[in-house]
C-alpha positions as CSV (number, residue, x, y, z in Angstrom):
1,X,143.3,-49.4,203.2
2,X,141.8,-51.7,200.1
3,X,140.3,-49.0,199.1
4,X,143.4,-47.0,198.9
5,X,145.7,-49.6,197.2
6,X,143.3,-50.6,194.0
7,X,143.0,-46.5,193.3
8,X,147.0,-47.0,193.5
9,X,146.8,-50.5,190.9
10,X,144.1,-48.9,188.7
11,X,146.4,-45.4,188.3
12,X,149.5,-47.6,187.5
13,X,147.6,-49.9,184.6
14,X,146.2,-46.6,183.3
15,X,142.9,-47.9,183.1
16,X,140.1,-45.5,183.8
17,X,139.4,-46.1,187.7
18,X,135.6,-47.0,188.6
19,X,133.9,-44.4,190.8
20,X,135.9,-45.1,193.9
21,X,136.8,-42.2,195.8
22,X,140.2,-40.8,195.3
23,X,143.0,-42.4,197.1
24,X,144.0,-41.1,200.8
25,X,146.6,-41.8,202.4
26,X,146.5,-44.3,205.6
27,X,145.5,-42.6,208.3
28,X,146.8,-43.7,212.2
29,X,143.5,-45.1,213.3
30,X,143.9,-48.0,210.5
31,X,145.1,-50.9,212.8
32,X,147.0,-52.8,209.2
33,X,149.1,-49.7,208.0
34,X,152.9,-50.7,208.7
35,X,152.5,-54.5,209.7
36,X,150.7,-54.7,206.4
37,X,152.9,-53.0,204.6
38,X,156.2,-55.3,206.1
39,X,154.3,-57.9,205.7
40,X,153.9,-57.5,202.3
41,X,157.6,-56.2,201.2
42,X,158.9,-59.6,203.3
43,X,156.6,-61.9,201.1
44,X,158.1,-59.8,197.9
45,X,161.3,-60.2,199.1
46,X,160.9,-64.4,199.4
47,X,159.5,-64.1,196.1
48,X,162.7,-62.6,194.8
49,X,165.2,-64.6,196.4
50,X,163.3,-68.2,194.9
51,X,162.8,-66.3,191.7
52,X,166.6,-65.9,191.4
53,X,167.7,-69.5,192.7
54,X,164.9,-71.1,190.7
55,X,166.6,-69.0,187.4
56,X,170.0,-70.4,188.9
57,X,169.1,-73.6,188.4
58,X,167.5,-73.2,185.2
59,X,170.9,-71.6,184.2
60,X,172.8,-75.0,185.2
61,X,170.3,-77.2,183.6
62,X,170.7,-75.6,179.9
63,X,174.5,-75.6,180.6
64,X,174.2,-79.4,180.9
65,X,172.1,-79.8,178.0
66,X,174.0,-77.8,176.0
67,X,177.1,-79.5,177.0
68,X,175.2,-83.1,176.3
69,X,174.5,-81.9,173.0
70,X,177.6,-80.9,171.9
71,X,178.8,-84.5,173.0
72,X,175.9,-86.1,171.2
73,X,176.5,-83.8,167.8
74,X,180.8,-84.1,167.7
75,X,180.4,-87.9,168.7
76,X,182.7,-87.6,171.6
77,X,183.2,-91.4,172.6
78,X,181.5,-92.4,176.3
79,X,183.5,-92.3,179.7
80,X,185.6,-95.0,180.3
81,X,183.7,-98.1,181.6
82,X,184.4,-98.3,185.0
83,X,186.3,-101.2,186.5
84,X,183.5,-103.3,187.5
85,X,182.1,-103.2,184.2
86,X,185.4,-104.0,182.3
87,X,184.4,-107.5,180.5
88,X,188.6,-108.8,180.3
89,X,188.9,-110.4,183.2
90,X,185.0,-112.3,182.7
91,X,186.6,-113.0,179.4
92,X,189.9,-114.1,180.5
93,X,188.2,-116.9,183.1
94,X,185.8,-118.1,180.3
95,X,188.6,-118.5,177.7
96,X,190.3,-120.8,181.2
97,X,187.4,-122.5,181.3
98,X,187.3,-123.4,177.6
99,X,191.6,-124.9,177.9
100,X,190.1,-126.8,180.8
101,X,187.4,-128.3,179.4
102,X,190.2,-129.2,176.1
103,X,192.3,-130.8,178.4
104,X,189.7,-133.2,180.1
105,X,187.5,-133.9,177.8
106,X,188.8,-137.4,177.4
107,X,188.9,-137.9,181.4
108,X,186.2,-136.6,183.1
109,X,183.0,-136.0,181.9
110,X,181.0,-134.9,184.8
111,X,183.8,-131.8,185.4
112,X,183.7,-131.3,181.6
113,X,180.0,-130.4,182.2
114,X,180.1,-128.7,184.9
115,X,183.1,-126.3,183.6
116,X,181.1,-125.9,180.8
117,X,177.7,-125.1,182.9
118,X,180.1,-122.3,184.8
119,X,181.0,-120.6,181.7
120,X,177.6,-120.6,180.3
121,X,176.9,-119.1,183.2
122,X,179.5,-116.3,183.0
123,X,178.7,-115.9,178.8
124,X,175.5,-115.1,179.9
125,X,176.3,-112.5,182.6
126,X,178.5,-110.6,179.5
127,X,175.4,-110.5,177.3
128,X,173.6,-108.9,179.9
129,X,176.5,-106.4,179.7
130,X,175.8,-106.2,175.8
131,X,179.0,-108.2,175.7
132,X,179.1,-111.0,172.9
133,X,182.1,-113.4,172.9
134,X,183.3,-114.4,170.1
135,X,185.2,-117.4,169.1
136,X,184.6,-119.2,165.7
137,X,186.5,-122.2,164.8
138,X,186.4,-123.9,161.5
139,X,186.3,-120.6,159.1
140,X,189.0,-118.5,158.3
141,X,189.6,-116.0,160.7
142,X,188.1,-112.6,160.5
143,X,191.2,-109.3,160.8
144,X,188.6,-107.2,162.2
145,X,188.4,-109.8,164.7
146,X,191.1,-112.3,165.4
147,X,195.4,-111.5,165.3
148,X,196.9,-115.2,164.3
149,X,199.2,-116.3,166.7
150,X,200.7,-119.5,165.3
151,X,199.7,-123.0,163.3
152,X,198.8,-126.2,163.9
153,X,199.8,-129.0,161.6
154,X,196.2,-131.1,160.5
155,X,195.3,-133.3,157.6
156,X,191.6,-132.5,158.0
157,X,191.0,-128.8,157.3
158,X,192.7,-126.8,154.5
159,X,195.4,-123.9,155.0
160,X,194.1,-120.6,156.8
161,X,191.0,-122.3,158.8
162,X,191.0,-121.7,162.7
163,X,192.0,-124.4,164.5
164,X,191.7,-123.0,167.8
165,X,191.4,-120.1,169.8
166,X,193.8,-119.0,171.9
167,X,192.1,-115.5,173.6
168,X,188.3,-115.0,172.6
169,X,187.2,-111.6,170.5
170,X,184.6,-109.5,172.4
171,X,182.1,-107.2,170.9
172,X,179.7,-104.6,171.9
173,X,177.2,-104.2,169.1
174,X,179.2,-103.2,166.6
175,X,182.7,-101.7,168.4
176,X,185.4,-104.2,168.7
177,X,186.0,-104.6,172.5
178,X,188.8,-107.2,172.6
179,X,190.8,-108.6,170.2
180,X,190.8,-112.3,169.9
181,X,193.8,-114.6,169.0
182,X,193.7,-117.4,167.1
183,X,195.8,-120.6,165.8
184,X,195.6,-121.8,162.1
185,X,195.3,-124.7,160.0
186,X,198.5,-125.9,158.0
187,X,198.0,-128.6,155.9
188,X,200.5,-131.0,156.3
189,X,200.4,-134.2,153.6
C-alpha cells in the first residue's frame, strides 16, 4: 500500500520517480485498503473544518484592528466613562468637605483635621483616576478653568483675584473634565 501511494505523490510533483515498481492498485488481501483510506479522508476533513474556523477568526480579528485604527487615525473621542468612574460626585463631597472645614475652622480643630484627612484621602483616590482637582485661590482665575460666580468685598487683595472657590475645576491631563466656579475679589476702600 506505501508502496503504491508514493508512486501516486512522486507522479503528482512530476518529479522523476526512483526505481520503485509501478503503482498497482490495492489488492483484497491488503488488510489497510478502506479503513485506511476513511481514515485518512476523516482526518482531511478535521483539517478542513479548523482550517476554515481558524481563517474565521483571523477574519474577526483584522476587522477589529481595522476598526481600532480607524478610531485611532480620525481621533474619535473614548466611550463614555462609565458611572463608577465618573469623578462629579468624588468632587462634589471634597468641595463639602472644603465649606466644612471654612465653617469650623475657628471651632474645632480636631474635626477640622480630620475633615481635611478625609479629603486628602478622596484627592488621592481621583489621582489614581488621573483626576487632578483644581482649585487656586489668590490668582486671577483662569477661563479655561473657572466660570465666576459672584464677588466678595476685601481690602486685602486687588480687583479680579479668587477669593474662593465655590465648585472645584477637574482635569485629566490636559482635557477639561469639570468646570470650576469661583468668587472674586472687589476692592472696596
Amino acid at each position: 500500500m506505501w508502496t503504491w501511494l508514493k508512486a501516486k505523490v512522486s507522479m503528482l510533483r512530476d518529479e522523476p520517480s526512483s526505481p520503485v515498481p509501478p503503482p498497482t492498485a490495492p489488492t483484497p488481501e491488503d488488510s489497510e485498503g478502506p479503513t485506511w483510506v476513511q481514515k485518512l479522508d476523516d482526518r482531511l476533513k478535521t483539517i478542513a473544518r479548523a482550517q476554515s474556523k481558524l481563517s474565521l477568526r483571523l477574519d474577526e480579528f483584522a476587522r477589529d484592528v481595522e476598526q481600532r485604527f480607524e478610531r485611532v487615525l480620525t481621533h474619535e473621542p473614548p466611550a463614555k466613562v462609565p458611572a463608577l468612574l465618573d469623578p462629579t460626585p468624588v468632587l462634589d463631597a471634597i468641595d463639602r468637605l472644603d465649606d466644612a472645614c471654612r465653617m469650623l475652622s475657628s471651632h474645632d480643630r480636631g474635626v477640622t483635621d480630620g475633615l481635611r484627612t478625609i479629603g486628602a484621602r478622596l484627592e488621592g483616590f481621583l489621582g489614581s483616576m488621573g483626576v487632578e482637582r483644581r482649585t487656586d485661590v489668590g490668582t486671577a482665575p483662569d477661563p479655561r478653568l473657572y466660570r465666576v460666580v459672584g464677588t466678595e468685598a476685601t481690602s486685602e487683595a486687588p480687583d479680579g483675584i479668587t477669593t474662593r472657590v465655590v465648585r472645584s475645576a477637574a482635569l485629566r491631563g490636559r482635557d477639561v473634565l469639570r468646570e470650576g466656579e469661583v468668587l472674586v475679589s472687589r476692592r472696596t476702600p
